[in-house]
N, C-alpha and C positions, 0 to 999 in steps of 0.2 A: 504494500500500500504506500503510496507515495506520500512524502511529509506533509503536502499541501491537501490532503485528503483528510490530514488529523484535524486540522486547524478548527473545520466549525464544530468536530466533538468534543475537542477542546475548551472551545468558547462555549458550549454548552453543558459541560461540566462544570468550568467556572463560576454560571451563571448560577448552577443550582447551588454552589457551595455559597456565593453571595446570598442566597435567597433564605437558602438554611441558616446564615449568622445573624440575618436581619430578624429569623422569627425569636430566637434566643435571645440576641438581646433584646427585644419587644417582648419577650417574657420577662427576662432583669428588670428593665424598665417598668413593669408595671410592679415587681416587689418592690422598687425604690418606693415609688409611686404610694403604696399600700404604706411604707412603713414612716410616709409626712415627708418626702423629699420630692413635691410636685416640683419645684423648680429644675430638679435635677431632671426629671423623667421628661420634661417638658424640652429640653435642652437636648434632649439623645432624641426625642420624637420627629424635633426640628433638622438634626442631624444626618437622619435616616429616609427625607422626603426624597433625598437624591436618588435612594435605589427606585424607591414610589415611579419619579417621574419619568428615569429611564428604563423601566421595564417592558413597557412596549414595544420600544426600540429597537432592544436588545431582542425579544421572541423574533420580534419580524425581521428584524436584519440576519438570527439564526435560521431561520425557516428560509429565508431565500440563499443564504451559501449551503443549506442542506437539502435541497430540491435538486432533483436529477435534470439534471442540461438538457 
């Protein structure tokens, strides 16, 4: 298999280990959250809107380098 054939399983794996860290700490965050440290949770929630925003992107930009020519 050729190295440029790994590339979007790569980026697709990435993607889910980003998505998996995002829900973990959005777990932490809400024990901060629970135990009177809304400023703090509130701080990581704002933090975390980057994965939010580019998730989109990232599926559709995945699905078109993994779609057969």
């Amino acid at each position: 298999m050729p190295h440029s054939d790994l590339l979007p399983s790569l980026l697709l794996k990435l993607n889910e280990n980003q998505l998996a860290l995002e829900a973990a700490i959005m777990e932490l965050t809400n024990w901060v959250e629970q135990r009177g440290s809304g400023d703090v949770a509130e701080n990581v929630r704002g933090a975390l809107t980057a994965i939010d925003r580019n998730e989109e992107f990232i599926k559709m930009t995945l699905a078109v380098m993994m779609a057969p020519e």
